[in-house]
C-alpha positions in Angstrom: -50.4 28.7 69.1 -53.1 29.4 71.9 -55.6 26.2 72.0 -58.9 27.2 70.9 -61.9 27.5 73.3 -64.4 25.7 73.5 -67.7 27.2 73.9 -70.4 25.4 76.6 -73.5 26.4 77.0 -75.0 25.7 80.1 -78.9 26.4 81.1 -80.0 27.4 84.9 -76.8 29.0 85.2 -77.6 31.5 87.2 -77.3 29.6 91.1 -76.8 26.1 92.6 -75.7 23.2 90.2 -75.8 25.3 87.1 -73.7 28.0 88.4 -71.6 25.4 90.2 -70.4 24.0 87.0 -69.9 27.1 85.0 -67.4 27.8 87.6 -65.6 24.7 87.7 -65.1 25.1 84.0 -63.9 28.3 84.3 -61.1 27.4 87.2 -60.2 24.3 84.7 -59.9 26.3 81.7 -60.5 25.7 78.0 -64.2 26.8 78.2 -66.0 30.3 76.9 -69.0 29.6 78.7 -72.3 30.7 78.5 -74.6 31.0 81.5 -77.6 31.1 80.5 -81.1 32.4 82.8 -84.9 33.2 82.4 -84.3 36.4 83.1 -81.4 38.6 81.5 -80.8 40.2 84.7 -80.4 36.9 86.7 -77.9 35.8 84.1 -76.0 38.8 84.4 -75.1 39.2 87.9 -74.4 35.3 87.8 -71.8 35.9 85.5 -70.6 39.2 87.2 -70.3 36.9 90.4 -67.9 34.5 88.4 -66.2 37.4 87.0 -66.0 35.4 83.8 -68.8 34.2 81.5 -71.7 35.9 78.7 -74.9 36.2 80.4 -77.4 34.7 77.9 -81.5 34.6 78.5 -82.8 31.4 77.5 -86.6 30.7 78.4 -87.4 27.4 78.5 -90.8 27.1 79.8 -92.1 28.1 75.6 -90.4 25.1 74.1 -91.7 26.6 70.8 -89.7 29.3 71.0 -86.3 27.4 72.0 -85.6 26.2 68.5 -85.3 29.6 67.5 -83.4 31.2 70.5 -80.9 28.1 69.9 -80.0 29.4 66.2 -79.8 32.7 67.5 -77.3 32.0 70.0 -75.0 30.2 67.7 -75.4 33.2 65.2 -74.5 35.9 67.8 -72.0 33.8 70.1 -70.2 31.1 67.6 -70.6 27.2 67.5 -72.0 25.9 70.8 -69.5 22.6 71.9 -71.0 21.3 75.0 -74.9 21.8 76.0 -75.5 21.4 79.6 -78.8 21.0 80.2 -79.2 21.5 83.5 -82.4 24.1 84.2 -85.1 22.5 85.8 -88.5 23.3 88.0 -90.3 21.2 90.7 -93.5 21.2 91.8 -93.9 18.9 95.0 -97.6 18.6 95.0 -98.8 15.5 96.2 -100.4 13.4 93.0 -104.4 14.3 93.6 -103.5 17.6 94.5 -102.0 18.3 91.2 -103.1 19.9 87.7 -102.5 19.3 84.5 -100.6 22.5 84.1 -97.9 21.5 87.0 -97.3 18.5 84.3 -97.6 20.5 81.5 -94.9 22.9 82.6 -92.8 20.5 84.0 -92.6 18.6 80.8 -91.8 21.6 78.8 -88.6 23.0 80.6 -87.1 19.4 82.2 -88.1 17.6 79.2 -89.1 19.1 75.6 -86.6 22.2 76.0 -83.8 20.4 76.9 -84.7 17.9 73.6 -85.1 21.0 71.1 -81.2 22.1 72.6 -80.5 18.4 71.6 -82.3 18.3 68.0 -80.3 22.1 67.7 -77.4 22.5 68.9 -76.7 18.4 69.0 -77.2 18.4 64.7 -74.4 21.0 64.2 -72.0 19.4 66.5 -72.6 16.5 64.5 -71.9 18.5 61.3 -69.1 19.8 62.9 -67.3 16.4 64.0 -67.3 17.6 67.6 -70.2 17.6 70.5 -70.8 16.8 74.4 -74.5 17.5 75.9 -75.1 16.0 79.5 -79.0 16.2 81.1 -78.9 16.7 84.4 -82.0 14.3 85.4 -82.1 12.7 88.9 -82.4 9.1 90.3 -86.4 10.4 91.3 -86.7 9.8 86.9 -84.9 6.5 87.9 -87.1 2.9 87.0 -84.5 1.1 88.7 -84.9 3.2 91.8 -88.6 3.3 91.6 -89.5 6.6 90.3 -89.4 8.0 93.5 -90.1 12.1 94.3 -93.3 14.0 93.3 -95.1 12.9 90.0 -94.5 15.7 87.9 -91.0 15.7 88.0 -90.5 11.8 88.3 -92.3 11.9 85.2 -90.3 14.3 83.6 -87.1 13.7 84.1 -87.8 9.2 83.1 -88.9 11.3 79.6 -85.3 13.4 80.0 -83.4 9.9 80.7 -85.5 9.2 77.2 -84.3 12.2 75.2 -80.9 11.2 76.4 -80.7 7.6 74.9 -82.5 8.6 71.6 -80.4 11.3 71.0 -77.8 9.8 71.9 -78.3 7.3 69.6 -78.7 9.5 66.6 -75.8 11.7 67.2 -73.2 9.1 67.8 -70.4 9.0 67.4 -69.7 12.2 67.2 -71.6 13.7 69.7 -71.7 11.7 73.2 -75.0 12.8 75.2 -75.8 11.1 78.3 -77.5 12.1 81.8 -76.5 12.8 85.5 -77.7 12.6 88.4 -75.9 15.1 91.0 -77.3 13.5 94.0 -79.2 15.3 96.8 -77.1 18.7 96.8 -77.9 22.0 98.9 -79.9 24.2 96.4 -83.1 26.1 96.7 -84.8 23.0 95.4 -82.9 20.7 97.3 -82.9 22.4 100.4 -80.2 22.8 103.3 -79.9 19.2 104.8 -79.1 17.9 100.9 -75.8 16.0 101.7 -73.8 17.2 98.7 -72.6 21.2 98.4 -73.1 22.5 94.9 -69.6 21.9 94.1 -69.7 18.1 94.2 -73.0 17.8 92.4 -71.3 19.5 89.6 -68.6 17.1 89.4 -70.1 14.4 87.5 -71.6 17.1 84.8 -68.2 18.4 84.5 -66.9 15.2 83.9 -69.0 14.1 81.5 -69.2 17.6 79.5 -65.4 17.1 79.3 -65.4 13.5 78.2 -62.8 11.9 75.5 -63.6 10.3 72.5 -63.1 6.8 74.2 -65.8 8.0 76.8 -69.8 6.7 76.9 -72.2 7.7 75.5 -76.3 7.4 76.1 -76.0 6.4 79.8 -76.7 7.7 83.0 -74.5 8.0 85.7 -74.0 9.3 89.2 -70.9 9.7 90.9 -68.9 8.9 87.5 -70.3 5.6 88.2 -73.3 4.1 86.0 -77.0 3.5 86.5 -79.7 1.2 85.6 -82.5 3.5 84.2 
């Protein structure tokens, strides 16, 4: 009897990290994934490029709105098992050159999108005995490391690192949720002289979306190794 798929839905999909670990989970097999976009089209020729995949848009910049897209993609695609949430923006203004809305909009997709996905799709896996979701965050939403990197997204991703601890402590044990940081990679945020391809900044995502039951949960890790927050 074939073993059943598990279904992972993963958010920025469409290039760099994101796409980076929808294709590692492809090559390893076991996964019907979902790579998720903004836009449909972006999402589309993302998965065209794996050659494997459902293209899914996923806006994340109305939270309001993500609750209900959430339902809908488990009513049109199945029971989601892993949520990688891994979309994020980041605007490098320095702090008195920045407005309210840079905050406001970096909080909603790198901090209160990726918690509705949580509250969601994180309560059914719990129903359903069975759930991974790892937040990619970054050592910049790091206390420990001083909450380095431009304010809005220092700021949002220490409230990520928080979403990650209370939900993981409301979904245990059943679902483990903690956060990664994937290093400095080369992205169109991170820029060409990152030291990490996209490749190995997926790696510690992957591993922690494919945890076993004996694995952590609520933590924060980089390089499959753990962080102070």
């Amino acid at each position: 009897m074939a073993k059943q798929l598990k279904t992972v839905l993963i958010t920025g999909a469409n290039r760099g990290i994101g796409f980076a670990i929808a294709k590692t989970l492809v090559q390893q097999g076991g996964f019907r994934v979902l790579l998720a976009a903004r836009q449909q089209k972006d999402a589309e020729e993302a998965a065209a490029l794996l050659g494997a995949g459902i293209a899914v848009r996923l806006d994340l910049t109305d939270p309001l709105l993500v609750e209900q897209k959430a339902l809908q993609i488990e009513r049109q695609y199945g029971p989601v098992d892993v949520l990688i949430n891994n979309a994020a923006v980041l605007h490098s203004s320095e702090l008195q050159h920045t407005q309210a809305e840079d905050l406001l909009l970096s909080l909603s997709v790198n901090t209160v999108a990726p918690f509705m996905l949580c509250k969601v799709l994180g309560h059914l896996m719990k129903q359903r005995g069975y759930g991974r979701i790892v937040n990619v965050s970054s050592s910049w939403g790091n206390f420990s490391e001083g909450l380095e990197g431009p304010a809005c997204y220092a700021i949002s991703k220490a409230a990520l690192n928080a979403v990650t601890v209370s939900c993981a402590r409301e979904l245990m044990p059943e679902v483990k949720v903690n956060a990664a940081c994937p290093g400095w990679v080369r992205t169109r945020m991170g820029g060409d002289a990152a030291d990490l391809s996209p490749e190995q900044g997926a790696e510690t995502p992957v591993w922690l979306a494919t945890l076993d039951e004996d694995g952590p949960t609520g933590a924060f890790f980089r390089n499959k190794t753990q962080l102070e927050w």
